[in-house]
C-alpha positions in Angstrom: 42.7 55.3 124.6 40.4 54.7 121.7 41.4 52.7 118.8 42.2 53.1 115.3 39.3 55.0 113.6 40.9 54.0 110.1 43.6 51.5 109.0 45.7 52.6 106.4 48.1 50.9 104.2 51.0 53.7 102.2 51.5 51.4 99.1 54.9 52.9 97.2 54.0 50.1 94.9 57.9 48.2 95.4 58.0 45.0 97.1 57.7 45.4 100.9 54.4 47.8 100.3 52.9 44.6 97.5 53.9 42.4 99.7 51.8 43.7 102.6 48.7 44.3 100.2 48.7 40.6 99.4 49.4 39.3 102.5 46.6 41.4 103.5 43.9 40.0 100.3 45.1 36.5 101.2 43.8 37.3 105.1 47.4 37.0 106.7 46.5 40.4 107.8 43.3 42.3 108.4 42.2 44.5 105.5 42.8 47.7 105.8 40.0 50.7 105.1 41.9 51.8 102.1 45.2 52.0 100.4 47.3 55.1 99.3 49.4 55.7 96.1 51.1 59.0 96.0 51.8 59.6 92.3 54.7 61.9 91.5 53.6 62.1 88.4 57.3 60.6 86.7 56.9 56.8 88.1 58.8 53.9 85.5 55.9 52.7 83.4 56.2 49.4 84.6 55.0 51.1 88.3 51.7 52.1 86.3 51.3 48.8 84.4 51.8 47.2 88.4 49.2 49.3 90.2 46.6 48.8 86.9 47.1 45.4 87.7 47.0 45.3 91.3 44.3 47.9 92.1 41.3 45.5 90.9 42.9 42.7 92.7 42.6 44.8 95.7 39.1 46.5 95.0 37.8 43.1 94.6 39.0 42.4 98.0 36.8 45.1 99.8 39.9 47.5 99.6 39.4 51.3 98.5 42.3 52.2 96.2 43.0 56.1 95.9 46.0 57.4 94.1 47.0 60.8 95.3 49.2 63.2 93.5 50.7 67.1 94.2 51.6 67.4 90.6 54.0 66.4 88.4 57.5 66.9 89.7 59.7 66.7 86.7 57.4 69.3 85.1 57.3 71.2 88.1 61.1 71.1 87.8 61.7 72.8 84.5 58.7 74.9 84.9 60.0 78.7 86.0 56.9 79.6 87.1 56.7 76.9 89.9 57.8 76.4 93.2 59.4 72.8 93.8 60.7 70.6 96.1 64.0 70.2 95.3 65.7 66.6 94.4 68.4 65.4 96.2 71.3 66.3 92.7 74.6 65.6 93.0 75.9 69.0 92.4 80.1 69.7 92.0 81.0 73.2 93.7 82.7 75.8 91.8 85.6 74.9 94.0 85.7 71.5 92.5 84.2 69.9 95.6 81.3 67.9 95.5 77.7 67.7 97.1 74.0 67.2 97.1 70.9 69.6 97.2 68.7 69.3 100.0 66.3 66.7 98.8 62.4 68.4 99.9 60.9 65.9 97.2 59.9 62.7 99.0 58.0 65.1 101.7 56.4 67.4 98.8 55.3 64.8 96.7 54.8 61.6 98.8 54.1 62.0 102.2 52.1 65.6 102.2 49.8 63.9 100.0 49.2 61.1 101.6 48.8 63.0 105.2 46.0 65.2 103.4 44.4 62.0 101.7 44.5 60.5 105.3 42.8 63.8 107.1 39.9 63.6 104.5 39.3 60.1 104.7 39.0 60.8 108.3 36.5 63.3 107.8 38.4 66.4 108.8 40.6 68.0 105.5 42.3 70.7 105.9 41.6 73.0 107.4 39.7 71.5 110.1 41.3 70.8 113.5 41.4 66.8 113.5 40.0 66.1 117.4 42.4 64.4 119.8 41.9 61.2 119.7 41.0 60.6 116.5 43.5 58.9 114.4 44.7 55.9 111.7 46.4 53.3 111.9 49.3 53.8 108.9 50.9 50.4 107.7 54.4 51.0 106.5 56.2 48.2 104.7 59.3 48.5 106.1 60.9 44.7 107.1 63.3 43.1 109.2 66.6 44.7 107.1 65.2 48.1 107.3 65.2 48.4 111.1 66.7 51.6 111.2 63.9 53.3 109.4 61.2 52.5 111.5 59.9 55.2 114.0 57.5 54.9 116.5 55.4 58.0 115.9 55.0 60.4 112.7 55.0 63.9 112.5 51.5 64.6 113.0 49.5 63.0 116.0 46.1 62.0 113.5 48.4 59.0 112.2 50.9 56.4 113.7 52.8 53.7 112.1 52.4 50.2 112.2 54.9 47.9 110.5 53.4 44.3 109.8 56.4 42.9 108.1 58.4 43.5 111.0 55.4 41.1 113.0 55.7 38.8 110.6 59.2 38.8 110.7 59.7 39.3 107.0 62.5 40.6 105.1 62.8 42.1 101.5 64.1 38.8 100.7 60.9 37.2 101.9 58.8 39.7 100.5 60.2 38.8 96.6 59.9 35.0 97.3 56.3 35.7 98.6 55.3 37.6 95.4 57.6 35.3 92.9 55.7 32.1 93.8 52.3 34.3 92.9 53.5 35.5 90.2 53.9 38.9 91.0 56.9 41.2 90.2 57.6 44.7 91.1 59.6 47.3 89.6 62.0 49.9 92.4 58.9 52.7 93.8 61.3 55.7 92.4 60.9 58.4 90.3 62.1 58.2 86.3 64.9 60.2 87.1 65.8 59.9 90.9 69.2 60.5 91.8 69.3 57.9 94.2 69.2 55.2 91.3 72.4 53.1 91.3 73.7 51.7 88.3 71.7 48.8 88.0 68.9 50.8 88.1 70.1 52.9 85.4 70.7 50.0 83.6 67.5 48.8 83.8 66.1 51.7 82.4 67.8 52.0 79.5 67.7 48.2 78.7 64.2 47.6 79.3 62.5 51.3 79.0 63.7 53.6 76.5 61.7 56.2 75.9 62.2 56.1 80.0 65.6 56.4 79.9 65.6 59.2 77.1 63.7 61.2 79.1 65.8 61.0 82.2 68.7 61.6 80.1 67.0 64.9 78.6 65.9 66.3 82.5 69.9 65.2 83.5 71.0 67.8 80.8 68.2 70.4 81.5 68.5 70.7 85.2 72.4 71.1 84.7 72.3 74.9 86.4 69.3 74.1 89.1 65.9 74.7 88.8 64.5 77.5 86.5 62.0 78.7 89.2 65.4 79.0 92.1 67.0 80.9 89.4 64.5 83.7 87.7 64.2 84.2 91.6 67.8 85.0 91.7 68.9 81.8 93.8 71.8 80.8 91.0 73.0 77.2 91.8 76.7 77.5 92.8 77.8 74.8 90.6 76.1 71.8 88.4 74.2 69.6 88.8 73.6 66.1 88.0 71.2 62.9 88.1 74.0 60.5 88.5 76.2 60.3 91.3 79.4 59.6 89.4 78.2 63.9 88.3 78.7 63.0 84.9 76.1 63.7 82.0 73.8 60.9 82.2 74.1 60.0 78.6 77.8 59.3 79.1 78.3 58.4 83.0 79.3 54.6 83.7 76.0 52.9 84.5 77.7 49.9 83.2 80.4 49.5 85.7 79.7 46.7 88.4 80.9 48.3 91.9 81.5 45.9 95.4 78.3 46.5 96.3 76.6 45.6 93.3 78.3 42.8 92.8 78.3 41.6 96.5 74.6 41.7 96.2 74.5 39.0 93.8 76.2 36.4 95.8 73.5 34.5 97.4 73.2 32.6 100.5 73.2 29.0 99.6 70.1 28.1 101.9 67.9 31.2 100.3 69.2 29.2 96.8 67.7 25.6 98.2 64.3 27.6 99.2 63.7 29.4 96.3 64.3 26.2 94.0 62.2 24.4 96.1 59.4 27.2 95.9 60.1 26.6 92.2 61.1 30.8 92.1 63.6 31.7 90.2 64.3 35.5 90.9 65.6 37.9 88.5 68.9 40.1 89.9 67.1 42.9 91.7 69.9 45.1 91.9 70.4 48.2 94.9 67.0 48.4 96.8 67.3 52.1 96.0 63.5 53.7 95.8 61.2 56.0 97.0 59.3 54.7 100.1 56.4 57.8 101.4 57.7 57.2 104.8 61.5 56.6 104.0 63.8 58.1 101.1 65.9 54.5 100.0 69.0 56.4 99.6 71.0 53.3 100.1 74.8 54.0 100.0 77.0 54.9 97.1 77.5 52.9 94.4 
């Protein structure tokens, strides 16, 4: 079997993915032909001010940097006119039970993307037949806590995963010390308004971003019934829907209330304490590690 005819890394722009870039600059790991950033079109600004750092830091490193997109998906939400990939809302029944919609966004508007970036980079975009045998090598930055996200083959036989951190035997934890000591920090690779965030997250946005957080708080209110385009077609959502999973309005639901979880994840492991002082990094609390990975929805569990 021939090798690799590309390598490939899927940046989501979070840690593990920044991590793996750097690692990669800093010759850890071999450089890979080019790096892929599938923009929903509805990432924090802080994601943007990241990549506009990082991309030269890469480029200058003999790395190509392409940012990919399939539109913008909170505008393709509200817009009646347009198909979309629905998000994963927590939705209460008429019945008074409770659920979520099918989530189709992570596919839609990372991964397809990415998979047709990958086929042209390759030299056969759609629609051309890409030849057996012909294939990329696709990093993934999933580490040593994700272990059951990692699959040994994708969907489509012109790519196949590799997962360096897992080599390296990284974790996320590794991952932030590796970019706090270089001075690098990373905001959670999720959409503005993804209803996966827990409440730190939520938090975080309306502390630090609010022009962010007004704007997730006005999509929360207009998405209440489902999306316009499901229901000029006659597809009425049974129910309503809602950003947060608590399926309260967004502006009023209690993103301030610390749950187990949440405050579990803020008890650390004395040893990690002694490294990190003596790496002289001092991390900030990074909250769930709810995002948006191309190959791997972060769901986490409820908080």
């Amino acid at each position: 079997m021939s090798g690799p005819a590309l390598r490939v890394l899927s940046l989501g722009a979070g840690v593990q993915s920044t991590a793996l870039a750097l690692l990669a600059v800093e010759g850890v790991l071999p450089r890979p032909d080019a790096v892929i950033f599938a923009d929903t079109g509805w990432e924090p600004a802080a994601v943007y001010t990241h990549l506009d750092r990082l991309e030269p830091v890469l480029a200058a490193a003999g790395m190509a940097v392409y940012r990919v997109s399939a539109g913008n998906i909170r505008a393709d939400a509200l817009n009646p006119a347009h198909r979309f990939a629905s998000m994963p809302l927590h939705v209460i029944r008429p019945d008074g039970g409770s659920g979520m919609i099918r989530r189709q966004c992570t596919s839609e508007y990372k991964v397809k993307p990415i998979k047709a970036k990958v086929r042209e980079l390759l030299g056969y975009a759609h629609p051309r037949p890409v030849p057996t045998g012909v294939w990329a090598e696709q990093w993934i930055g999933f580490s040593t806590d994700e272990l059951g996200r990692v699959r040994d083959r994708l969907d489509v036989n012109y790519t196949r995963p590799v997962y360096p951190l897992l080599d390296l035997g990284m974790s996320r934890t590794d991952c932030q010390r590796f970019l706090g000591v270089r001075g690098w920090s990373t905001t959670k690779s999720a959409c503005v308004g993804c209803p996966f965030h827990g409440n730190q997250a939520w938090r975080a946005l309306r502390d630090s971003d609010p022009s962010g957080w007004a704007d997730a708080v006005a999509f929360d209110a207009a998405i209440r019934h489902g999306h316009p385009h499901a229901r000029t077609g006659g597809d009425d959502l049974l129910g309503r829907a809602y950003l947060h999973r608590s399926r309260l309005p967004l502006a009023v639901a209690p993103i301030d209330r610390v749950t187990r979880r949440e405050h579990a994840d803020r008890q650390t492991d004395l040893l990690d304490a002694i490294a990190d002082h003596e790496a002289g990094y001092h991390p900030d609390d990074q909250g769930d590690p709810d995002g948006c990975s191309p190959y791997g929805c972060r769901s986490g569990g409820p908080t």
